[in-house]
Structure formats: C-alpha cells, structure tokens
PyMOL commands that place a pseudoatom at each C-alpha (Angstrom):
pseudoatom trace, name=CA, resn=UNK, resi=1, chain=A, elem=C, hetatm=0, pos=[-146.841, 12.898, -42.817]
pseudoatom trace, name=CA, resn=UNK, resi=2, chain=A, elem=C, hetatm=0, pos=[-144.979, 16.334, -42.381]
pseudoatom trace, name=CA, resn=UNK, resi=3, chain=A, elem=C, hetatm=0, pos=[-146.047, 19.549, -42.933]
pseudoatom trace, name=CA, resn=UNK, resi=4, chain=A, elem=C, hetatm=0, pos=[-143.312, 20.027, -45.913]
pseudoatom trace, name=CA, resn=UNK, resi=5, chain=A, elem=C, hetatm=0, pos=[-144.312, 17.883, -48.284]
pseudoatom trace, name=CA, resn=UNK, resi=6, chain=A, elem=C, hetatm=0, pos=[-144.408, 18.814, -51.895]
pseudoatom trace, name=CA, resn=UNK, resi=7, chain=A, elem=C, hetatm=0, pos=[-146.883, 19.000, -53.850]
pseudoatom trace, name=CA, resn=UNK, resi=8, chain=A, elem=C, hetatm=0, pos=[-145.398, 16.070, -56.042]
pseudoatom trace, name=CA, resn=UNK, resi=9, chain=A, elem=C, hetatm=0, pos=[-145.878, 14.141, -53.355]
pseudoatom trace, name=CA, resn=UNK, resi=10, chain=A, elem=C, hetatm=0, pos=[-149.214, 14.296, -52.897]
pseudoatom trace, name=CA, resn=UNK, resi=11, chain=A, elem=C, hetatm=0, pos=[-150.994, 11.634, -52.953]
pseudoatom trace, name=CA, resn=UNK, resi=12, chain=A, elem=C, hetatm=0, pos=[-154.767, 10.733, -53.021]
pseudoatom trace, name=CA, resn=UNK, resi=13, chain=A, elem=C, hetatm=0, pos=[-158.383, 8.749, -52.626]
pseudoatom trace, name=CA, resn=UNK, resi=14, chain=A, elem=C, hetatm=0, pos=[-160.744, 8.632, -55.313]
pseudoatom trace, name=CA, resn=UNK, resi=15, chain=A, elem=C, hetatm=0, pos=[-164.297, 8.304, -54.122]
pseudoatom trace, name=CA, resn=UNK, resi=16, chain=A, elem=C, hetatm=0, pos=[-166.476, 5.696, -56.826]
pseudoatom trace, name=CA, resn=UNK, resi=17, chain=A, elem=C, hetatm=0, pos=[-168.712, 8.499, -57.189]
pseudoatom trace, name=CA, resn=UNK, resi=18, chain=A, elem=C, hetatm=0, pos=[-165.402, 10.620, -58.805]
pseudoatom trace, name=CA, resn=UNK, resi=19, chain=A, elem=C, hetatm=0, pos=[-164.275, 7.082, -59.998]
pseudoatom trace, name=CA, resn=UNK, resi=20, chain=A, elem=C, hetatm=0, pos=[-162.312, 8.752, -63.581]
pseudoatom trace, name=CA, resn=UNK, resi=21, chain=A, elem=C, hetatm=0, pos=[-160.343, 11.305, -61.486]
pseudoatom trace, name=CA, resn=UNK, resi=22, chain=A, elem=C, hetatm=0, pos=[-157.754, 8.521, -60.278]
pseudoatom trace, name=CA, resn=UNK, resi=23, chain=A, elem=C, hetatm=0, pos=[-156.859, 7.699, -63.608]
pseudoatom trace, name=CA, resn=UNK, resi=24, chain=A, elem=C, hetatm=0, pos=[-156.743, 11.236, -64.596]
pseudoatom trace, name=CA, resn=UNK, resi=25, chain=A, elem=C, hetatm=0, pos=[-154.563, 11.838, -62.033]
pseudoatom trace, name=CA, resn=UNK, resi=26, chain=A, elem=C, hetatm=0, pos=[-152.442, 8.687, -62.749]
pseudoatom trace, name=CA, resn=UNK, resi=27, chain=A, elem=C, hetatm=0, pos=[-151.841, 9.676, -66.057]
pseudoatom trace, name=CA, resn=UNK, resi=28, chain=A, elem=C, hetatm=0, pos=[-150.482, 13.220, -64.217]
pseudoatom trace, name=CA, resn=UNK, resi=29, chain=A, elem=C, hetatm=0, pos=[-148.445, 11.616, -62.338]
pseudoatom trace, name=CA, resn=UNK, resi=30, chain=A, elem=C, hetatm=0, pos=[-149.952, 11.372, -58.643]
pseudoatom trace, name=CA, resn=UNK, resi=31, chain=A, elem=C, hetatm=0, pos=[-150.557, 8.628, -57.228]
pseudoatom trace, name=CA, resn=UNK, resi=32, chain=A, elem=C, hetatm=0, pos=[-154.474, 7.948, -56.708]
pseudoatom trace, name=CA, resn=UNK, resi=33, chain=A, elem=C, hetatm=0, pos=[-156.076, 5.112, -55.092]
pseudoatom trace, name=CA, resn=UNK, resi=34, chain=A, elem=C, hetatm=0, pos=[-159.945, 4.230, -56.520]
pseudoatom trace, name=CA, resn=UNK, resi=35, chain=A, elem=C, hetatm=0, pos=[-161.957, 3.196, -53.129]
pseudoatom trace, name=CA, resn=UNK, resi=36, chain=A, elem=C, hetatm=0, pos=[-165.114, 1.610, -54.334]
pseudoatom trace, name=CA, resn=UNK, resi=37, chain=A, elem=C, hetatm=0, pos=[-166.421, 0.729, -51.223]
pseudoatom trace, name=CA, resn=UNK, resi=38, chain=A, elem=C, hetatm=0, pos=[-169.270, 2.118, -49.404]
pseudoatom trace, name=CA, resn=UNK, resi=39, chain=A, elem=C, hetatm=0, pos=[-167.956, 2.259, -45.984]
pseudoatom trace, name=CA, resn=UNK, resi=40, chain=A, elem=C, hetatm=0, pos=[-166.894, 6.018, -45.545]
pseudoatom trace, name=CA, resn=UNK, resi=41, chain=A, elem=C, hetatm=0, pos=[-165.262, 5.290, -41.897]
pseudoatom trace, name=CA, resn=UNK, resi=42, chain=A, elem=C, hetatm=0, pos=[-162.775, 2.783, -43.899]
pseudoatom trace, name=CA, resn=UNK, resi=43, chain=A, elem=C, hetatm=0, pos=[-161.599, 5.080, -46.498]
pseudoatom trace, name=CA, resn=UNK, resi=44, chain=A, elem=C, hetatm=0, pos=[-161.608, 7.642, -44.240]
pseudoatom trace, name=CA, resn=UNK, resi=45, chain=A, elem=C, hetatm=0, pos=[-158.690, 5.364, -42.352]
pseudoatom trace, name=CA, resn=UNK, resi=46, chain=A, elem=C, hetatm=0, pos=[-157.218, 4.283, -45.463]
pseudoatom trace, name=CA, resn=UNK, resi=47, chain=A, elem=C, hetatm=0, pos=[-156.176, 8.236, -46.395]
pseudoatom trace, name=CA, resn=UNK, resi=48, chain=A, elem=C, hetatm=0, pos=[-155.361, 9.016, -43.013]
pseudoatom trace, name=CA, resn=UNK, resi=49, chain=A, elem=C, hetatm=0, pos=[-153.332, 5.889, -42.531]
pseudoatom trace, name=CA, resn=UNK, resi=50, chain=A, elem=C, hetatm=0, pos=[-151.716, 6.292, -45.908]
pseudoatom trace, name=CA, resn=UNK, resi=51, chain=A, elem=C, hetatm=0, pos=[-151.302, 10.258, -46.021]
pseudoatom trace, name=CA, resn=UNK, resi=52, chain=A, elem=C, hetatm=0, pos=[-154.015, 10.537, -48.752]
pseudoatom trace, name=CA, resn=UNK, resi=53, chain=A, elem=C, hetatm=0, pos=[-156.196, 13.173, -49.708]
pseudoatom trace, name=CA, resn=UNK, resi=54, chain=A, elem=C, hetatm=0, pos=[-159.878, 12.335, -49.965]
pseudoatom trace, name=CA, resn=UNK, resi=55, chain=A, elem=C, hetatm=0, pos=[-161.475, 13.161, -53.474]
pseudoatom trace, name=CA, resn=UNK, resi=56, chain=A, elem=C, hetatm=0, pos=[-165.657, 13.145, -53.302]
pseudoatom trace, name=CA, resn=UNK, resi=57, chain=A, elem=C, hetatm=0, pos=[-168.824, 14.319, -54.096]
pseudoatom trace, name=CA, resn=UNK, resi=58, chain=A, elem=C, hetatm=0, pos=[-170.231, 12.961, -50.759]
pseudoatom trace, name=CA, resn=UNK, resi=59, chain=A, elem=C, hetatm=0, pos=[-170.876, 16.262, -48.341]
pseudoatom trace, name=CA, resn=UNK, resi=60, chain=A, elem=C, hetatm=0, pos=[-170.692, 14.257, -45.445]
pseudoatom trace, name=CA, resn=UNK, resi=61, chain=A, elem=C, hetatm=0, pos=[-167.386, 13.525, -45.410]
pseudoatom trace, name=CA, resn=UNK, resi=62, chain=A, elem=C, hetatm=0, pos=[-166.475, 16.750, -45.129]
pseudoatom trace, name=CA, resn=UNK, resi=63, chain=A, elem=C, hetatm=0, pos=[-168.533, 17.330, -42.380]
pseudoatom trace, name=CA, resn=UNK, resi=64, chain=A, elem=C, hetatm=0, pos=[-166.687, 14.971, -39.991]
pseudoatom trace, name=CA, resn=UNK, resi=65, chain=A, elem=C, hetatm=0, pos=[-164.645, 16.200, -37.081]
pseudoatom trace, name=CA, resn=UNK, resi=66, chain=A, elem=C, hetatm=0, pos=[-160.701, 14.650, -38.872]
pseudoatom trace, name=CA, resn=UNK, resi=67, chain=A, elem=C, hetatm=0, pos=[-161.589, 16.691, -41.832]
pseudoatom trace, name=CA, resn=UNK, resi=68, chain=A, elem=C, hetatm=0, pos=[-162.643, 19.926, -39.947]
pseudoatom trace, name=CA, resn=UNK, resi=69, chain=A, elem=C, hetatm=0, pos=[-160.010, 20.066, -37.438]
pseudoatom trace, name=CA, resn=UNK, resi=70, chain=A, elem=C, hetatm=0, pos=[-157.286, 19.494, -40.666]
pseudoatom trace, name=CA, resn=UNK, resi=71, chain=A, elem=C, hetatm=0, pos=[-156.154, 16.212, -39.484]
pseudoatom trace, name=CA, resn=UNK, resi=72, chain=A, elem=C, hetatm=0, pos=[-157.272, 14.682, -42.955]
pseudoatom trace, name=CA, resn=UNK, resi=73, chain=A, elem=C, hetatm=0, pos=[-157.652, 16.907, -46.608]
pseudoatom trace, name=CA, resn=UNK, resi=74, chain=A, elem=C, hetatm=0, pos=[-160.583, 16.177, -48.343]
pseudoatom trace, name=CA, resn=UNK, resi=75, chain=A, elem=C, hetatm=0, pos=[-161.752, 18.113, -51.410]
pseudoatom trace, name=CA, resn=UNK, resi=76, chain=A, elem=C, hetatm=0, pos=[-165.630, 18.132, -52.139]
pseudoatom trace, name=CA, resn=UNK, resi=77, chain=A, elem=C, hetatm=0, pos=[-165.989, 18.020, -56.002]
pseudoatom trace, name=CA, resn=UNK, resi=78, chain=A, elem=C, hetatm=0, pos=[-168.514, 20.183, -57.223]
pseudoatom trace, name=CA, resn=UNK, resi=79, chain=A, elem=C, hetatm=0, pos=[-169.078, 19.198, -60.997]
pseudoatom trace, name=CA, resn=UNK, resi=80, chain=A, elem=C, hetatm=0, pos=[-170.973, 16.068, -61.916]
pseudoatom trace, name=CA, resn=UNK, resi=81, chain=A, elem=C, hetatm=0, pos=[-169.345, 15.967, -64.664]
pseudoatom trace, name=CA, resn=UNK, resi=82, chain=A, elem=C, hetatm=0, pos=[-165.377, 14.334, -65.262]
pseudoatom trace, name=CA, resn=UNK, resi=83, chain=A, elem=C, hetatm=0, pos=[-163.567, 17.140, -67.189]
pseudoatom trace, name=CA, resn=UNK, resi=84, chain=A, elem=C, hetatm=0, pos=[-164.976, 20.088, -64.895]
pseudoatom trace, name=CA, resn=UNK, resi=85, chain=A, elem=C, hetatm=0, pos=[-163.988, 17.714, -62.309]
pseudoatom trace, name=CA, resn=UNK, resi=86, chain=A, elem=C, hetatm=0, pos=[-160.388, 17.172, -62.762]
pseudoatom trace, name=CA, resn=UNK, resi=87, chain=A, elem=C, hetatm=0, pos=[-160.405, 20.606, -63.819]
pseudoatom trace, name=CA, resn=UNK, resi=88, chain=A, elem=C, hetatm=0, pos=[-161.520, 21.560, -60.404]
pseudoatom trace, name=CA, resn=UNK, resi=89, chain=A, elem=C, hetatm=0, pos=[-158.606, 19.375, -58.810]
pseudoatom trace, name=CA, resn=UNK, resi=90, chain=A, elem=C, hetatm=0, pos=[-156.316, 20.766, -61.239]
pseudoatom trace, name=CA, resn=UNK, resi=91, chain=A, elem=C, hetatm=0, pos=[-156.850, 24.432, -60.215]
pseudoatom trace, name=CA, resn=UNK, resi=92, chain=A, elem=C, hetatm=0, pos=[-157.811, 24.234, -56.065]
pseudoatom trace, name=CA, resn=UNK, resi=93, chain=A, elem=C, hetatm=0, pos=[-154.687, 22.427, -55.736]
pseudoatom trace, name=CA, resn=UNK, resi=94, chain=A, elem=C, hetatm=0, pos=[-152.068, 23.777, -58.252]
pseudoatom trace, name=CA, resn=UNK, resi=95, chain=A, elem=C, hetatm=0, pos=[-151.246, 20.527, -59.948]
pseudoatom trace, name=CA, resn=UNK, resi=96, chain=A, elem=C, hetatm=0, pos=[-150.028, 21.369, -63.040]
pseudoatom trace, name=CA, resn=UNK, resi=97, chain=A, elem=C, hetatm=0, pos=[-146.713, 22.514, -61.368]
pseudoatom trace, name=CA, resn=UNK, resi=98, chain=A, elem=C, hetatm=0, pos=[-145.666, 19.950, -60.374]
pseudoatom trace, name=CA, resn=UNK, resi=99, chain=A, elem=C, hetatm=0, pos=[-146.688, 17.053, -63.559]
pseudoatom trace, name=CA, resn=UNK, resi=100, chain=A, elem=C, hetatm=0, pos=[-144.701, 13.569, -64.181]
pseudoatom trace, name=CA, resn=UNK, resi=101, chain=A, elem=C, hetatm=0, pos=[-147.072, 12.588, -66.614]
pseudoatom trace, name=CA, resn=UNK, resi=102, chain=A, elem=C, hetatm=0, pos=[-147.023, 8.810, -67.861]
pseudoatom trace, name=CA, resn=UNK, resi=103, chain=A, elem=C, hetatm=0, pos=[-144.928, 7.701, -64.954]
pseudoatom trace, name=CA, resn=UNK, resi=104, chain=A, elem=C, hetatm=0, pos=[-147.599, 5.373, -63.132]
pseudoatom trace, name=CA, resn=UNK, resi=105, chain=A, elem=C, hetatm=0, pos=[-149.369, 3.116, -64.461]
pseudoatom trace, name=CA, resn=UNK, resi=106, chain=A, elem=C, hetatm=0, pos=[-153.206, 3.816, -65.368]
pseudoatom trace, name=CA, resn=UNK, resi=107, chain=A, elem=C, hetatm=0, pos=[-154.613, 0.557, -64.597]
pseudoatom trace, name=CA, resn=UNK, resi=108, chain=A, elem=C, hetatm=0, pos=[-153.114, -0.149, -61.438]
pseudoatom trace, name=CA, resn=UNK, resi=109, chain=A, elem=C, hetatm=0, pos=[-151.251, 3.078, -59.697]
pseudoatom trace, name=CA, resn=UNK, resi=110, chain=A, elem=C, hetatm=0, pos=[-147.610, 1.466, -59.483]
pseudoatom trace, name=CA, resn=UNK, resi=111, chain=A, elem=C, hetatm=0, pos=[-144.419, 3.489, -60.991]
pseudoatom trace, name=CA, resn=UNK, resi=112, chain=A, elem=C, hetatm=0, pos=[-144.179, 2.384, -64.579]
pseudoatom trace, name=CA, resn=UNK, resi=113, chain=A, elem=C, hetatm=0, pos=[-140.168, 0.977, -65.128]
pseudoatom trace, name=CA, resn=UNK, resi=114, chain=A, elem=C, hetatm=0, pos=[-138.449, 2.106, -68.777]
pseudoatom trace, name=CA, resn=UNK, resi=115, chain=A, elem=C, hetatm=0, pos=[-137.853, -0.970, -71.096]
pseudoatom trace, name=CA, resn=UNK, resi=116, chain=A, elem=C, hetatm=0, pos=[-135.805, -1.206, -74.193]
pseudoatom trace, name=CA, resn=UNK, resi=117, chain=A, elem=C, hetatm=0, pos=[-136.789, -2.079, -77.432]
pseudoatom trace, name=CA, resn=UNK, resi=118, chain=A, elem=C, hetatm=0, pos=[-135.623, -5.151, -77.593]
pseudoatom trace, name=CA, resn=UNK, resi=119, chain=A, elem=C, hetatm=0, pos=[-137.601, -6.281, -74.309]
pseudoatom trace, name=CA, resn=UNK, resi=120, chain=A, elem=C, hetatm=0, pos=[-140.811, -5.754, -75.807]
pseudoatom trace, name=CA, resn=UNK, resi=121, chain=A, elem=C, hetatm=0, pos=[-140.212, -7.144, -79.259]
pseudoatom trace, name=CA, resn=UNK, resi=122, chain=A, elem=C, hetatm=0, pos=[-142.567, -9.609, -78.756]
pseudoatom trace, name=CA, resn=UNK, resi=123, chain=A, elem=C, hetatm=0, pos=[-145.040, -8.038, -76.592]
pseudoatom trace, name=CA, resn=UNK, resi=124, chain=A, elem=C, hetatm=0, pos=[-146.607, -4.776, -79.061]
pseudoatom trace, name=CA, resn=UNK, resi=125, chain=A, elem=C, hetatm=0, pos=[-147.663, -4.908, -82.016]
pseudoatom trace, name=CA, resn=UNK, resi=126, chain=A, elem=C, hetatm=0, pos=[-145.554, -5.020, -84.993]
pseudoatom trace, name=CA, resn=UNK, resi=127, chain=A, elem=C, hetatm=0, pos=[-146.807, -1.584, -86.115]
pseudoatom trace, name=CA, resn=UNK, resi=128, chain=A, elem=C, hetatm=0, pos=[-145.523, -0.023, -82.811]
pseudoatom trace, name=CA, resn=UNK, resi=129, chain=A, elem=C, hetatm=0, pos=[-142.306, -2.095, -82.380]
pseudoatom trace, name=CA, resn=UNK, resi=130, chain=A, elem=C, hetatm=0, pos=[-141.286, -0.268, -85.989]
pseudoatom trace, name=CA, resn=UNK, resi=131, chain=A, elem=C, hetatm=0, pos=[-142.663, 3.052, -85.344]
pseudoatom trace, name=CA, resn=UNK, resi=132, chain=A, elem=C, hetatm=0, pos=[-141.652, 3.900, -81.647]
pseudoatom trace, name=CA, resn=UNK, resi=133, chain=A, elem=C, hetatm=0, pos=[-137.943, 3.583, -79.335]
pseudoatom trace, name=CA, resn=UNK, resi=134, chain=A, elem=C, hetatm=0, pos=[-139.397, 4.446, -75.988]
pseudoatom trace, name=CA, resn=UNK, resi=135, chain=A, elem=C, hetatm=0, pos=[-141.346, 1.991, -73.880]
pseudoatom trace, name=CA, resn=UNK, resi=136, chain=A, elem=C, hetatm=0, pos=[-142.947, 1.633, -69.553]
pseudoatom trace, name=CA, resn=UNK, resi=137, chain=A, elem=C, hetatm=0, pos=[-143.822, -1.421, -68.689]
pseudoatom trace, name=CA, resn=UNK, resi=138, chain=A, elem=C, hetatm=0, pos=[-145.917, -1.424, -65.267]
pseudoatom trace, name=CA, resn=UNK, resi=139, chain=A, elem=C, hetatm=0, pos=[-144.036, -4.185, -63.088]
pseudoatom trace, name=CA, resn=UNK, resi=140, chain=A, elem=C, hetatm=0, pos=[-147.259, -5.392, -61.598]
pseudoatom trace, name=CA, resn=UNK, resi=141, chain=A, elem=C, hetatm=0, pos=[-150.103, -5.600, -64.165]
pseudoatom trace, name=CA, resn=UNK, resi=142, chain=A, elem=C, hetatm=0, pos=[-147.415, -6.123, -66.808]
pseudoatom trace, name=CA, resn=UNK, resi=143, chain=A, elem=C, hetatm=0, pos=[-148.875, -3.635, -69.152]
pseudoatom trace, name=CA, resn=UNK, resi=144, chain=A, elem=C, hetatm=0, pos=[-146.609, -1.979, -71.987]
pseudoatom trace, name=CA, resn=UNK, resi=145, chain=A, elem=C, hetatm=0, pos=[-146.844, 1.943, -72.511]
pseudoatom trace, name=CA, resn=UNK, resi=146, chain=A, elem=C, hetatm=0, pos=[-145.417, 3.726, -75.471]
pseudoatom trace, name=CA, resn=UNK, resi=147, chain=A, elem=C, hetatm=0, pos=[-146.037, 7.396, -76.619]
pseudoatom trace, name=CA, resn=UNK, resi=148, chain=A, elem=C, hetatm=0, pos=[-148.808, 6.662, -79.702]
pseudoatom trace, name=CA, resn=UNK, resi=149, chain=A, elem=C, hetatm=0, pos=[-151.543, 8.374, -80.469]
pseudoatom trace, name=CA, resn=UNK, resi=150, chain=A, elem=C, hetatm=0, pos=[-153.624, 7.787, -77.313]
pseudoatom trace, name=CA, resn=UNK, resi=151, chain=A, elem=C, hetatm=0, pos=[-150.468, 9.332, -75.669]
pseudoatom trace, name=CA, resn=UNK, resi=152, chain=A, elem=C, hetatm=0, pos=[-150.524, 12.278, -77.470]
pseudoatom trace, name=CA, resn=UNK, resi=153, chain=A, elem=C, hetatm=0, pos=[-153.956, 13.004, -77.230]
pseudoatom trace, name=CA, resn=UNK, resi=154, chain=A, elem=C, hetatm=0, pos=[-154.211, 12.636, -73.277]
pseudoatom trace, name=CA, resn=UNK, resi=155, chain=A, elem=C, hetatm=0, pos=[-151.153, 14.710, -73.615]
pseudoatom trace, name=CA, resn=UNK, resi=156, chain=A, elem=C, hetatm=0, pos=[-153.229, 17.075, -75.611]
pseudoatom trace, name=CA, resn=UNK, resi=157, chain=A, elem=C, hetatm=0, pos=[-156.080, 17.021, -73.662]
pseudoatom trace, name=CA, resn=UNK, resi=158, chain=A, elem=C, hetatm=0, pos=[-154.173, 17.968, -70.132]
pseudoatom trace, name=CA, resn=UNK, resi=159, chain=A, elem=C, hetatm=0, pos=[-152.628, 20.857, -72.129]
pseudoatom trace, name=CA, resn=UNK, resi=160, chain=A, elem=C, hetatm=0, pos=[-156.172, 22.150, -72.863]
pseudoatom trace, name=CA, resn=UNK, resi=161, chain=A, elem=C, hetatm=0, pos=[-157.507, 21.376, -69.447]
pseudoatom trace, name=CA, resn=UNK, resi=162, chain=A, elem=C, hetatm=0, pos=[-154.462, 23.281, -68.066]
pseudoatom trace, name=CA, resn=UNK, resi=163, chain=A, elem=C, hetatm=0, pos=[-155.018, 26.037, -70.276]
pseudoatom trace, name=CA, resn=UNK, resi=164, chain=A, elem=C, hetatm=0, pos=[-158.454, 26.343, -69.079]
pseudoatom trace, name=CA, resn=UNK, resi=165, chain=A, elem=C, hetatm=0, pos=[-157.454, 26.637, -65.917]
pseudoatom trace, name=CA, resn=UNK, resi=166, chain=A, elem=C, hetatm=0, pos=[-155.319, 29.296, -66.220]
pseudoatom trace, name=CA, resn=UNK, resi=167, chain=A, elem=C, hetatm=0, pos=[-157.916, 31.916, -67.735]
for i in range(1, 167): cmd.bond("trace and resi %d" % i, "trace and resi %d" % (i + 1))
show_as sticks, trace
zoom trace
C-alpha cells in the first residue's frame, strides 16, 4: 500500500470485541471487515495482507513489534460503549471528510449497484415501491436499499455524531 492513499480509501478490521463499528463504518462508506476470530496473529495478517487498519479494544495488539514500528495501523478503542466508539474513530481519523454514505452494503461490505424501479417491483414492499424512485441492491447478499425512514435516521444520527465531534 503507498504512502498516498486517501483517506477514502481507507480501509479496515473490526475486532468482535468492537463488532458494531464495521457496520457503522459501512454505512459511512469504508469498507470494514468484522474478524470474529480469536487468533490475533491471523487478523493481524489479514490487515497487513489486505492494507487494513486494525480496530480493537485488545491492548496487546498494539503492543506488537508491526504495529510499533508503523508497518500495520491499529487504533485501540477506548470506550466500551458503540456511539463513543465510532465517535472516537470518527474524530482520531478525520472521517467525516471524506463520507460515501450508503454505498456498501451493511450486511456484507460489497459496493451496493443502483437499480431502477422497475427492477425491484417485485422485490419491496408495495408501500415502498409507491413511495420511493431510488434503489442499491448489494450484488452479493442480494439485499435491496432505499432511502426510508431507517435511512434517514442513520443519516440523522451520523450528522449528530459528527456534530459532536466537532465541539
């Protein structure tokens, strides 16, 4: 991975014991891998391998030698608790700059592809096929994303979150 890439690019390892961050950061746009195994050494490879950096709570990963000598980022997460936590992420590494929200999918990480109305006719419910024009599908899980009201309040929230940030 080179030194110049953008922030956008960015691209990380959830920890389990951070587990909602990835989707958080999903629904921001970066993509965010959930390891929920217990062997450290093979997520540690996984991010290194994959130019991912390491979300935890677990202090000893940041004690080993590819984090210290800045081979492999790795941000310890302070807050037990998920809001303080992506708030954390939000602020230490200046993500709201650089926000596609809704553009991967939350369930499973892949870019989300724009579909007409007419391709999901059959596939939301009647209430949303009336009510809303713009439509993601996620190519892999198959999952169908529209801007409702569970939209608009994750959109919400993130605006608060960012606020908080800033003061």
């Amino acid at each position: 991975m080179g030194g110049n890439s953008s922030v956008s690019e960015m691209r990380f390892i959830v920890d389990h014991n951070v587990g909602k961050l990835a989707k958080w950061l999903r629904m921001m746009g970066y993509d965010s891998l959930f390891f929920n195994g217990d062997d450290d050494s093979q997520m540690v490879r996984q991010a290194l391998a994959e130019g991912r950096m390491i979300l935890t709570r677990d202090s000893g990963i940041m004690k080993r030698r590819v984090v210290n000598n800045g081979r492999l980022k790795a941000l310890l997460i302070e807050s037990e608790e998920p809001e303080r936590q992506i708030q954390q992420v939000m602020t230490s590494l200046a993500l709201m700059k650089n926000l596609r929200p809704f553009t991967l999918c939350l369930e499973c990480n892949h870019p989300l592809v724009e579909r007409s109305h007419e391709e999901v006719k059959d596939r939301v419910p009647p209430h949303v096929y009336k009510t809303q024009t713009q439509y993601m599908e996620c190519p892999t899980c198959h999952r169908i994303y529209w801007r409702g009201t569970h939209w608009e309040a994750m959109t919400r929230k993130l605006e608060k979150l960012a606020k908080t940030n800033e003061s």
